[in-house]
Phi, psi and omega in degrees: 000336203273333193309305171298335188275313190309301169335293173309308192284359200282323207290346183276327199306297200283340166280004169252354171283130169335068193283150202281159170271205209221133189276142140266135178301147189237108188252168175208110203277161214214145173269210181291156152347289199084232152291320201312142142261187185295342185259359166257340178291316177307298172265071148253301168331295211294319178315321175303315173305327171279322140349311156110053180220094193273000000 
């Protein structure tokens, strides 16, 4: 009996541990251009991008 509860509690232990997830993409609309320029729409893109904002 104590094997089996030991087995159950290993098996609880280890189904509960924490696995990396699955990313969902994160989009985000932006209004116009405006005044920027190509070199402030670029890093701006990128800052997002790093962010996790495709």
């Amino acid at each position: 009996m104590n094997k089996l509860l030991a087995v159950l509690g290993l098996f609880l232990l280890l189904s509960c541990s924490t696995k990396e997830t699955t990313k969902v993409p994160c989009f985000a609309w932006l209004g116009g251009t405006g005044e920027a320029t190509d070199i402030e729409l670029s890093d701006n893109f990128e800052n997002l991008k790093e962010k996790g904002i495709y």
